[in-house]
Each structure stands twice: as structure tokens, then as C-alpha cells.
TORKOL-4160 file (C-alpha; in steps of 0.2 Angstrom, whole numbers, padded with zeros to 4 digits, m for minus):
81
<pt num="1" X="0502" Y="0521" Z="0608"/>
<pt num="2" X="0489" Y="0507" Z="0600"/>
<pt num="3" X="0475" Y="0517" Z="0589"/>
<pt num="4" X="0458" Y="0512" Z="0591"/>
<pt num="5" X="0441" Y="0519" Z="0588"/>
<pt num="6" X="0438" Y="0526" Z="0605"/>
<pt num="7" X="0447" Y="0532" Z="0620"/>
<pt num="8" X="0442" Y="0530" Z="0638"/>
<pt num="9" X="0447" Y="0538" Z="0651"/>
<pt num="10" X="0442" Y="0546" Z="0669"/>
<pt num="11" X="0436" Y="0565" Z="0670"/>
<pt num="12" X="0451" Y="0568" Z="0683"/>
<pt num="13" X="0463" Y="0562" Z="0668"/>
<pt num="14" X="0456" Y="0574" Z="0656"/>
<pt num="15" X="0455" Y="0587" Z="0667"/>
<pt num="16" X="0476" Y="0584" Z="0670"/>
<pt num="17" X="0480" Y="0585" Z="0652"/>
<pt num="18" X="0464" Y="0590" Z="0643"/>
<pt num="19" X="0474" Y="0598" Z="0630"/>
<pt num="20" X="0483" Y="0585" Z="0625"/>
<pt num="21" X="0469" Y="0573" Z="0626"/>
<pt num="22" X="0457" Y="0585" Z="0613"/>
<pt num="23" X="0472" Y="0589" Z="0600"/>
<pt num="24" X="0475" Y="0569" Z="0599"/>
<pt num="25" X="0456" Y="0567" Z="0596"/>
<pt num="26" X="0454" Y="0578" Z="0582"/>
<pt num="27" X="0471" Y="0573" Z="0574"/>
<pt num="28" X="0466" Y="0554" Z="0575"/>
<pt num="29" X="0448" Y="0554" Z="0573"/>
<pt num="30" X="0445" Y="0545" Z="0591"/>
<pt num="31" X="0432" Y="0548" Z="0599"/>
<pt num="32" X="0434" Y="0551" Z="0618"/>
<pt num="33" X="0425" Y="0543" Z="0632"/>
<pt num="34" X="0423" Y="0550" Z="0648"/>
<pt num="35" X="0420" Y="0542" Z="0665"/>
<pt num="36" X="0411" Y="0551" Z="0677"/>
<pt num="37" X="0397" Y="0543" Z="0691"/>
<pt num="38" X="0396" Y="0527" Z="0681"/>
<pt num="39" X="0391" Y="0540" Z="0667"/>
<pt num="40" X="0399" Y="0540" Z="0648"/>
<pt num="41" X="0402" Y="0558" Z="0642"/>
<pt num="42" X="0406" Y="0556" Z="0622"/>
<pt num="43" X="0419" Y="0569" Z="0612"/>
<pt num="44" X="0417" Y="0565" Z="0592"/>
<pt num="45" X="0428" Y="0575" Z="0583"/>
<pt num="46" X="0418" Y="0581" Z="0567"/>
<pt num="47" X="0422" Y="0573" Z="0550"/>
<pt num="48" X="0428" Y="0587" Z="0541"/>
<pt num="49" X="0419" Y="0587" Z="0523"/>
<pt num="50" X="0432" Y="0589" Z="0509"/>
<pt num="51" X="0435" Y="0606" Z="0502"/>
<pt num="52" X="0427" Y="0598" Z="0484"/>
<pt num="53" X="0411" Y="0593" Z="0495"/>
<pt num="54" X="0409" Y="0614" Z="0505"/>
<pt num="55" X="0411" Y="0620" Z="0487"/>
<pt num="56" X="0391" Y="0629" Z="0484"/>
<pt num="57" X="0382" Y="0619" Z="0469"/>
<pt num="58" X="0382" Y="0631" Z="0454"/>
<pt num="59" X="0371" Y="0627" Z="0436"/>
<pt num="60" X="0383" Y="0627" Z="0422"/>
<pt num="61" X="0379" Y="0634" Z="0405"/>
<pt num="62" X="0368" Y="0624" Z="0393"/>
<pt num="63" X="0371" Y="0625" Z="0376"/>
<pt num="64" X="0384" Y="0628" Z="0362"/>
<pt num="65" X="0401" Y="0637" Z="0369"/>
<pt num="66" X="0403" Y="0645" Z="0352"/>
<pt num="67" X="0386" Y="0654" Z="0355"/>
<pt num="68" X="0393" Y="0665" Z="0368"/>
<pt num="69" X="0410" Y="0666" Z="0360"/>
<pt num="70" X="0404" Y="0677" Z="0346"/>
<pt num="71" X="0393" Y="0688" Z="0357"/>
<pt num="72" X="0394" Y="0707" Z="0361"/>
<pt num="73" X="0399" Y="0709" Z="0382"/>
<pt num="74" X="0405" Y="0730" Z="0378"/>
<pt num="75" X="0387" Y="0733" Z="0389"/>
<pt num="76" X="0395" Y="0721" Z="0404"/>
<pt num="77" X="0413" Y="0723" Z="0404"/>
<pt num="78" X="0423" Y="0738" Z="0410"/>
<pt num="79" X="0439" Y="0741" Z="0414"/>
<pt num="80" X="0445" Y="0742" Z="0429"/>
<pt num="81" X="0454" Y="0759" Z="0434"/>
């Protein structure tokens, strides 16, 4: 089968493998054009951001590591039972 951006193709042959059709979509990246009344009907699989990208934006700690090296965390830590 030749890759392209798009696929199109008649609602009667999505309804006779619209399984098949949908996983080939979202594995390749096609998007899938529909055919129905003269109309177009588009599928766009979503781009997936990367998992570095969902990661949540957190402010890092400003300053000289050695400061908090030294400091006294027995109010914050216990130990787990």
C-alpha cells in the first residue's frame, strides 16, 4: 500500500471494514476522507504530544546546592512504618 497524507474513501467502504480503516489511521498518521452526498467527512488522528512535552512545568530551586545540604529536615522527614 502507497502512504500518503490522506485517505479517501466512500462511507459504504468504511462502514465494511471501519475497524481496519481507523487502526491504519492512527498507526500512520493519515487522515481519512470520507465520501458521503458530494460531502467530505474528515478523521485526523491526534498528534500525540511526547511524554517530555505532558510532563507539568515545575520551578526549580534557585540558589547554592550546598545551602540545603547542610540544613536540618528532622521537622520534615519521618519514617515510614
Amino acid at each position: 500500500m502507497i502512504y500518503c497524507q490522506q485517505m479517501r474513501i466512500t462511507a459504504s467502504r468504511l462502514r465494511e471494514d471501519v475497524y481496519r480503516i481507523l487502526d491504519e489511521a492512527i498507526e500512520t498518521g493519515r487522515t481519512v476522507e470520507i465520501v458521503r452526498r458530494g460531502k467530505i467527512v474528515r478523521l485526523v488522528p491526534e498528534e500525540r504530544a511526547s511524554r517530555l512535552a505532558r510532563l507539568k512545568k515545575r520551578t526549580g530551586f534557585e540558589g547554592n546546592p550546598d545551602d540545603i545540604a547542610g540544613m536540618d529536615w528532622s521537622k520534615e522527614w519521618s519514617e515510614l512504618k
